[in-house]
GULO-822242 format. One record per residue: x, y negated, z negated of N, C-alpha, C, O, CB in turn; residue number from 0; residue in three letters. Coordinates in steps of 0.02 Angstrom, whole numbers, plus 32768, in hexadecimal, padded with zeros to 4 digits. Glycine has a CB too. Layout:
<pts>
+------+------+------+------+------+------+------+------+------+------+------+------+------+------+------+-------+-------+
:   nx :   ny :   nz :  cax :  cay :  caz :   cx :   cy :   cz :   ox :   oy :   oz :  cbx :  cby :  cbz : bakol : lumza :
+------+------+------+------+------+------+------+------+------+------+------+------+------+------+------+-------+-------+
:    X :    Y :    Z :    X :    Y :    Z :    X :    Y :    Z :    X :    Y :    Z :    X :    Y :    Z :   NUM :   ALA :
...
+------+------+------+------+------+------+------+------+------+------+------+------+------+------+------+-------+-------+
</pts>
This chain:
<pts>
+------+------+------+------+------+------+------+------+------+------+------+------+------+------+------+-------+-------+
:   nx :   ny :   nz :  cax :  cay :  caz :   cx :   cy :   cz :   ox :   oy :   oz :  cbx :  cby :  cbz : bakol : lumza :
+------+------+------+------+------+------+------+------+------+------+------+------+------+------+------+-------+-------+
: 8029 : 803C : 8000 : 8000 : 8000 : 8000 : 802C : 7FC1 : 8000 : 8068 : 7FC7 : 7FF5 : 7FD1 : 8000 : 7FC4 :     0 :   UNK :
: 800F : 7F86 : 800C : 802E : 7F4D : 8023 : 802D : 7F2B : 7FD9 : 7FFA : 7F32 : 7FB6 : 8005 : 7F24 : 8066 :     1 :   UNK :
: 805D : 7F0B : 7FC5 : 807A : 7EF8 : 7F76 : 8050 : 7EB4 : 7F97 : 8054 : 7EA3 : 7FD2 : 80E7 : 7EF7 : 7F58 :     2 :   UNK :
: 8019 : 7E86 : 7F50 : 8018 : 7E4E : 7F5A : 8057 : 7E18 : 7F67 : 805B : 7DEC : 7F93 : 7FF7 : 7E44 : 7F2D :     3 :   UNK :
: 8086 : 7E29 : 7F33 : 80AA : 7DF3 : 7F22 : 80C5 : 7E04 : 7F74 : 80A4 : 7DDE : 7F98 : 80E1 : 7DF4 : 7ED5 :     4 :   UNK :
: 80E5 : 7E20 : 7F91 : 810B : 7E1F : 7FDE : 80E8 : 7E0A : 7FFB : 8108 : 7DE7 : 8023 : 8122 : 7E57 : 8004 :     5 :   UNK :
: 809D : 7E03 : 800D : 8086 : 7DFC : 8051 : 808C : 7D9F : 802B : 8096 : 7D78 : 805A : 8027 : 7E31 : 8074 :     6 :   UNK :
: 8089 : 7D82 : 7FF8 : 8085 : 7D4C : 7FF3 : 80C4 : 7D2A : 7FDE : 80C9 : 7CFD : 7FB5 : 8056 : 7D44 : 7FD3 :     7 :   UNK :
: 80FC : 7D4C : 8007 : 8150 : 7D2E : 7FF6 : 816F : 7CDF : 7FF8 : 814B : 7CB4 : 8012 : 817E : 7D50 : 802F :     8 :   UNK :
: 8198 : 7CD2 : 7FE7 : 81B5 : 7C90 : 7FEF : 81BE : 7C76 : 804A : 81CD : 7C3D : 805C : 8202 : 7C96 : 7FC5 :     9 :   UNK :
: 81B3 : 7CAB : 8071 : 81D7 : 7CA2 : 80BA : 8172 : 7C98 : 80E2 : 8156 : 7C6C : 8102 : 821D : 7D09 : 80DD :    10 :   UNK :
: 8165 : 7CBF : 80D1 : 8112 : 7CC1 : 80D1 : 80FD : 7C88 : 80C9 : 80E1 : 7C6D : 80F9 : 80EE : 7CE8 : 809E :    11 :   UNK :
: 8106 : 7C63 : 8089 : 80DC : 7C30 : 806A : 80FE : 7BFC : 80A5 : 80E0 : 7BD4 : 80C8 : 80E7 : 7C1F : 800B :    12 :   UNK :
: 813C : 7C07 : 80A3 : 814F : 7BC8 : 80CD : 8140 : 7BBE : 8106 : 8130 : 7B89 : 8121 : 8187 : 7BBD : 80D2 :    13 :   UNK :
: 8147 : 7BFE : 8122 : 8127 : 7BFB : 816E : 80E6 : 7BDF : 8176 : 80DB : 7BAE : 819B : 8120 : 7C40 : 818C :    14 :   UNK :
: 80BA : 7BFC : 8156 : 8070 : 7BD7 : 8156 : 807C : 7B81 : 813B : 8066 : 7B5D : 8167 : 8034 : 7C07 : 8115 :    15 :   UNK :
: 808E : 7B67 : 8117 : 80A5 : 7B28 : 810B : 80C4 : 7AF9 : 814E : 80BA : 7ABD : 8158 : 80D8 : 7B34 : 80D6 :    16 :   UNK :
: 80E6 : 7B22 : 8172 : 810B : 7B06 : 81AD : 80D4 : 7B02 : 81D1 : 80C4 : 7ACF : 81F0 : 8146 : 7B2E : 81CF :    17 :   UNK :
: 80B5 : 7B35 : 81D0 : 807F : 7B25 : 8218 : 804C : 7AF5 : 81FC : 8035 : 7AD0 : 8228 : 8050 : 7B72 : 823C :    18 :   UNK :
: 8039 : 7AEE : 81D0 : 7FEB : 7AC4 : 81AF : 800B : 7A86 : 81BB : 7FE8 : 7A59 : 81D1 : 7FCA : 7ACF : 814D :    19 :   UNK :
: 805D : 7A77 : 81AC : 8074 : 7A24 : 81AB : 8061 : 7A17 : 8206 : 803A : 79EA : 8216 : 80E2 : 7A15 : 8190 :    20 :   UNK :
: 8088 : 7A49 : 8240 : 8078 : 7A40 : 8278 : 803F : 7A33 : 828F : 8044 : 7A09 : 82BC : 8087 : 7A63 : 828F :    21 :   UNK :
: 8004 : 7A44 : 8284 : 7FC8 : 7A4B : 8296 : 7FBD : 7A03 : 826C : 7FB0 : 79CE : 8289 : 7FA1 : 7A96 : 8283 :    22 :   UNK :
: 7FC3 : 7A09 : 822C : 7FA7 : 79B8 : 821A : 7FC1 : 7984 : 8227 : 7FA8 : 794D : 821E : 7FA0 : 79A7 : 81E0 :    23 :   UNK :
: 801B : 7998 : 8250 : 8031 : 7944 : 8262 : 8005 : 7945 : 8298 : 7FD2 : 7923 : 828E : 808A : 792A : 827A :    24 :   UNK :
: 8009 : 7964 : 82D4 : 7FD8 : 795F : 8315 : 7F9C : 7942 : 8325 : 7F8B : 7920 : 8355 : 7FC7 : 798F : 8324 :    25 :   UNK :
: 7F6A : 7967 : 82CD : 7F4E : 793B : 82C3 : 7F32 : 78FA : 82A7 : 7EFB : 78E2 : 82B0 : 7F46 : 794C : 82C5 :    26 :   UNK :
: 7F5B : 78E7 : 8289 : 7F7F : 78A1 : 8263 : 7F94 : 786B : 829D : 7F86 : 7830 : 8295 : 7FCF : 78B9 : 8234 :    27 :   UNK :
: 7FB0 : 787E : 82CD : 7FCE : 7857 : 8307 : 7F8E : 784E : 8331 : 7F8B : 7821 : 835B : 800F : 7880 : 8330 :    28 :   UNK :
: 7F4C : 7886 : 8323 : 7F1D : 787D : 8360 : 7EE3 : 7859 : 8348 : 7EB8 : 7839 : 8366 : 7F04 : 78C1 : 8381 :    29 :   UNK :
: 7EEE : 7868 : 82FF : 7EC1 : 7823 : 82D0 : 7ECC : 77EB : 82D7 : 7E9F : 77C6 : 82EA : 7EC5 : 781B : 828B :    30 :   UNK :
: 7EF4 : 77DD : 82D0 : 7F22 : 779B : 82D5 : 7F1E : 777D : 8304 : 7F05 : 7745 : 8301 : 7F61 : 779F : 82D1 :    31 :   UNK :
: 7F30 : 7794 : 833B : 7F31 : 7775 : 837C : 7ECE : 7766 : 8393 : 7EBB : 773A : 83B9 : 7F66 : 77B6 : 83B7 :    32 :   UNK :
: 7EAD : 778C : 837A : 7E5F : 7783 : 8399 : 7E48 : 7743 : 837F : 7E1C : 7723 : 839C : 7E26 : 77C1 : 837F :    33 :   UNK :
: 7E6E : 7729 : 8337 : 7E53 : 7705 : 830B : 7E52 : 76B9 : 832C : 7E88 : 769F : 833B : 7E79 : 770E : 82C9 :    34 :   UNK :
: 7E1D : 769A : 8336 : 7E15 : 765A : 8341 : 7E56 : 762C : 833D : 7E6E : 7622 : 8305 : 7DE4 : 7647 : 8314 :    35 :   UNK :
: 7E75 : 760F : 8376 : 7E94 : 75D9 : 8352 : 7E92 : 759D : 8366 : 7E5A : 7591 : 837C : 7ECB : 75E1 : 834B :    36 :   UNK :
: 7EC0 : 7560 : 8368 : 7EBD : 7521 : 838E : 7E92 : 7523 : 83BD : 7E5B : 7507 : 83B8 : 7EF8 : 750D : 83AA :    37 :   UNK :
: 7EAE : 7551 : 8405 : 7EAD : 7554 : 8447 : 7E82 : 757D : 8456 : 7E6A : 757E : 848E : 7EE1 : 7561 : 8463 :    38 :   UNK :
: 7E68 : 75B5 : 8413 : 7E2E : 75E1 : 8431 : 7E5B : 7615 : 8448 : 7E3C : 7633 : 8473 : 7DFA : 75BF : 8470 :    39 :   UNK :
: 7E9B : 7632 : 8441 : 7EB4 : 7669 : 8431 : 7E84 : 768E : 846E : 7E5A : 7679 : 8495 : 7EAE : 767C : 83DD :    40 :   UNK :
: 7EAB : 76E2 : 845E : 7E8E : 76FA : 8470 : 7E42 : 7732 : 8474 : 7E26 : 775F : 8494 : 7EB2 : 76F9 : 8476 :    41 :   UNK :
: 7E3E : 7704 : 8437 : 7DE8 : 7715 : 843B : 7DBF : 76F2 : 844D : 7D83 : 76F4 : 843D : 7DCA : 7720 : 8409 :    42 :   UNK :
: 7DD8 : 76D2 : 846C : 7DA1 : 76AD : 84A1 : 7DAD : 76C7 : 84E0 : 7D96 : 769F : 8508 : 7DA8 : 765A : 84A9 :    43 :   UNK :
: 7DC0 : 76EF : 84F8 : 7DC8 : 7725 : 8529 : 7D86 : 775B : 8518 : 7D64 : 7776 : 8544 : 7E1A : 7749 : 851F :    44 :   UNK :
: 7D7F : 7761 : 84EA : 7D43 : 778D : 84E4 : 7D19 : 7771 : 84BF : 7D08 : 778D : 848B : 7D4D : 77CB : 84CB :    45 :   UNK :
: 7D00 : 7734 : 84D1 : 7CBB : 7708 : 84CB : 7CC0 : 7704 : 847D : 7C8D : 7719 : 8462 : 7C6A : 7730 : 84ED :    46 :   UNK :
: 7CE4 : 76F3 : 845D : 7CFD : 76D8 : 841C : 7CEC : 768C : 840F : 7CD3 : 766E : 83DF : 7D4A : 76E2 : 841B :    47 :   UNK :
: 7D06 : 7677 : 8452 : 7D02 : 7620 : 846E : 7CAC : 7606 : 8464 : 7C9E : 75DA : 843C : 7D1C : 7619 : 84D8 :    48 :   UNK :
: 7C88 : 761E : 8480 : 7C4D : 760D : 847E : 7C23 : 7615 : 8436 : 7C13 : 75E1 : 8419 : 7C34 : 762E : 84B1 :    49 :   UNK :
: 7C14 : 7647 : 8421 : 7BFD : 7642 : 83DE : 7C0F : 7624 : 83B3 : 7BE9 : 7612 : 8386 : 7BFC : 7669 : 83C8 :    50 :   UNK :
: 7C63 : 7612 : 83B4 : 7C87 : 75F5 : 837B : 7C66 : 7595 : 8388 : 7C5E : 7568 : 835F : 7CF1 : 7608 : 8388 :    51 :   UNK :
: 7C5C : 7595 : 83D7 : 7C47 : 7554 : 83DD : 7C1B : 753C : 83B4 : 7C27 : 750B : 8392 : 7C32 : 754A : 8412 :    52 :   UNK :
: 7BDE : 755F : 83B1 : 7B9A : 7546 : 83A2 : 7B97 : 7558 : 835E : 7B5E : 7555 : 8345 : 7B5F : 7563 : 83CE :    53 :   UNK :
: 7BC6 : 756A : 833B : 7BB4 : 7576 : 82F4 : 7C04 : 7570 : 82DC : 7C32 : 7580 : 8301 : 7B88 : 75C8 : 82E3 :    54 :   UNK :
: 7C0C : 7551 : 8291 : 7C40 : 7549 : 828A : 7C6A : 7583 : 8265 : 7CA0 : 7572 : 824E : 7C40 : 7512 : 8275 :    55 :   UNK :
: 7C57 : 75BE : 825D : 7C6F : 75EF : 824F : 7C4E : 763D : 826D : 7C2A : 7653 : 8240 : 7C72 : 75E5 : 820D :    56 :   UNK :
: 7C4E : 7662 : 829A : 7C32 : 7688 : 829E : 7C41 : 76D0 : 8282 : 7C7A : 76E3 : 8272 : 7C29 : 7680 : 82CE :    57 :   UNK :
: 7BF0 : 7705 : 827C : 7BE9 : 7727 : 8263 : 7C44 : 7763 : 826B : 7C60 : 777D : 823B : 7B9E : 7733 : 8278 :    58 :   UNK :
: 7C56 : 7767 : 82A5 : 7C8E : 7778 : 82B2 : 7CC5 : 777A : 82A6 : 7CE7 : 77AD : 82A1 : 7C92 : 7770 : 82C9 :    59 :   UNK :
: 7CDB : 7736 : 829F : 7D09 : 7717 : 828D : 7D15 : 7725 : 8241 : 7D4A : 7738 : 822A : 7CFE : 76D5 : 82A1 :    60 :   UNK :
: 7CDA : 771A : 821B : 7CD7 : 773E : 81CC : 7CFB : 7776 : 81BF : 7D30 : 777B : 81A1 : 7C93 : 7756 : 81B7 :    61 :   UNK :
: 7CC5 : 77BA : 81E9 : 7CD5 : 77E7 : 81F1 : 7D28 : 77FF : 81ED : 7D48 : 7814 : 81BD : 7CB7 : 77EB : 821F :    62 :   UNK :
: 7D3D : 77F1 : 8240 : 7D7B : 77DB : 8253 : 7DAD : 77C9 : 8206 : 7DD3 : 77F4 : 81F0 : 7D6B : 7797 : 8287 :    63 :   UNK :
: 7DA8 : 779C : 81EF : 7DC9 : 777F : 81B4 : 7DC6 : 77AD : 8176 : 7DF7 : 77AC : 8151 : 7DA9 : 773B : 81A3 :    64 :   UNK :
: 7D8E : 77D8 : 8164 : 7D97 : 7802 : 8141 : 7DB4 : 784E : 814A : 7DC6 : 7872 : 811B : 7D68 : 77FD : 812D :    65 :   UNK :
: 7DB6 : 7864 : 81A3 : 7DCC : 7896 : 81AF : 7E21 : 7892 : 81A9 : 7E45 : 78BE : 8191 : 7DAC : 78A6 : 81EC :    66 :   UNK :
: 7E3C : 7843 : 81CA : 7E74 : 783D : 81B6 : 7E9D : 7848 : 8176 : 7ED0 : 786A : 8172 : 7E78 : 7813 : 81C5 :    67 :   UNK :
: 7E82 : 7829 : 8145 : 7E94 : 782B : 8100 : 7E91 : 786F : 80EC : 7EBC : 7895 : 80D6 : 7E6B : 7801 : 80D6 :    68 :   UNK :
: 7E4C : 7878 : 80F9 : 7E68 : 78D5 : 80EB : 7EA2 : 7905 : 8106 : 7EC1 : 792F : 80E4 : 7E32 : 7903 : 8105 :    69 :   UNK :
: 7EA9 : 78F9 : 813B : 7EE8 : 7906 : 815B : 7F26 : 7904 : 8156 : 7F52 : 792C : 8164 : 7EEA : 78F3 : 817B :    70 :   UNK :
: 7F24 : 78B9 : 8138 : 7F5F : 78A2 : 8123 : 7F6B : 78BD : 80EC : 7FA8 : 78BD : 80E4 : 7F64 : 7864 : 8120 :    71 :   UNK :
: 7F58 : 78CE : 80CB : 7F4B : 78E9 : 806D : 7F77 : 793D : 8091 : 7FB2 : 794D : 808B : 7EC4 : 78F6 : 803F :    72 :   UNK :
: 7F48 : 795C : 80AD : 7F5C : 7991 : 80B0 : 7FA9 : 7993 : 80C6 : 7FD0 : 79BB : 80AB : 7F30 : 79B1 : 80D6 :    73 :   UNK :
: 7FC0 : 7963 : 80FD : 7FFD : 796A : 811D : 8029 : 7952 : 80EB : 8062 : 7969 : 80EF : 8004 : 7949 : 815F :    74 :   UNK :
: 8019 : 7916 : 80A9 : 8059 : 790E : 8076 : 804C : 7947 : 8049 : 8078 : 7947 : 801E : 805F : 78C2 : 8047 :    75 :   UNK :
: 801A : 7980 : 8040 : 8027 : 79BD : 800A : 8047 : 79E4 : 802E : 806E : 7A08 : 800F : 7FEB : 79E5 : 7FE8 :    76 :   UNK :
: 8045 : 79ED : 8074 : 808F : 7A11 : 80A1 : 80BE : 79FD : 8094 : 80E6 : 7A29 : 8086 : 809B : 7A0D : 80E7 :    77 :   UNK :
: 80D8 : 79B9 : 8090 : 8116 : 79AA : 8089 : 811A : 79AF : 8045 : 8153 : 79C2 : 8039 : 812B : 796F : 80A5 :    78 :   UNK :
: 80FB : 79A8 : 8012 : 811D : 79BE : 7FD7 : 812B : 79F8 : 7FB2 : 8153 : 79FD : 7F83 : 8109 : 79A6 : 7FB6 :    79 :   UNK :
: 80FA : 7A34 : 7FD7 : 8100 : 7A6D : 7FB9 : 8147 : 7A7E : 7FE4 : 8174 : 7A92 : 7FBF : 80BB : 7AA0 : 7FBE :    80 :   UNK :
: 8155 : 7A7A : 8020 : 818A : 7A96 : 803F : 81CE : 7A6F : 802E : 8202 : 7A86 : 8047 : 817B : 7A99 : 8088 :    81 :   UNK :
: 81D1 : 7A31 : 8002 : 820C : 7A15 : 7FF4 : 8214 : 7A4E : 7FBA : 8249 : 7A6D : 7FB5 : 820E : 79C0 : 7FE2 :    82 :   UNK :
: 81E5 : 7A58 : 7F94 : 81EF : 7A78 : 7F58 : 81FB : 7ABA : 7F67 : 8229 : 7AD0 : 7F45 : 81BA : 7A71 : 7F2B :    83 :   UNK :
: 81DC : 7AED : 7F9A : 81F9 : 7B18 : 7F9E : 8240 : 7B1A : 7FC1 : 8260 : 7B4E : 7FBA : 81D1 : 7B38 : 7FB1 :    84 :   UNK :
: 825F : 7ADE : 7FEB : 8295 : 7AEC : 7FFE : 82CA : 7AD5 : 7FB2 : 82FD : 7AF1 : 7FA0 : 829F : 7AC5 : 8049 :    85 :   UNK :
: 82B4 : 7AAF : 7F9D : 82C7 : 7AA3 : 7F4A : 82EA : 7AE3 : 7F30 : 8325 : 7AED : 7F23 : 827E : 7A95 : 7F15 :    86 :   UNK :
: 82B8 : 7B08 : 7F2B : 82C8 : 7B50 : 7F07 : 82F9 : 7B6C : 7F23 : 830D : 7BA3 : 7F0F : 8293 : 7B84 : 7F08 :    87 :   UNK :
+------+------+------+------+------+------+------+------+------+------+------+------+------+------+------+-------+-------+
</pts>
């Protein structure tokens, strides 16, 4: 039978850590960039521009702002669990 403690090793944990930071910078960079700015960024490429017109915050944009932060949260507990495991 398969030992808990091995299938959940130091090389394991990290690997999964490596990939969750990848996947959340990607998506960190694709938050970011959608997010309203000066010039209307590039979410006004996908009709961002218009709704944001007629209302001074849209339902989206909220959204958007809270999916980021969550994101972001998750991608600094990547970087800190993996400083700490390279710590060890």
């Amino acid at each position: 039978m398969n030992d808990p403690e091995r299938v959940w090793s130091e090389p394991t944990v990290q690997l999964l850590f490596e990939a969750l930071l990848i996947v959340t910078s990607v998506l960190l960079i694709a938050a970011i960039l959608l997010h309203k700015g000066r010039g209307g960024g590039l979410s006004s490429m996908f009709g961002g521009s218009m709704s944001s017109q007629l209302s001074g915050s849209s339902v989206v944009e909220k959204n958007l702002n809270i999916a980021t932060i969550f994101v972001g949260v998750i991608w600094l507990i990547c970087i800190v669990v993996l400083g700490l495991i390279h710590k060890i």
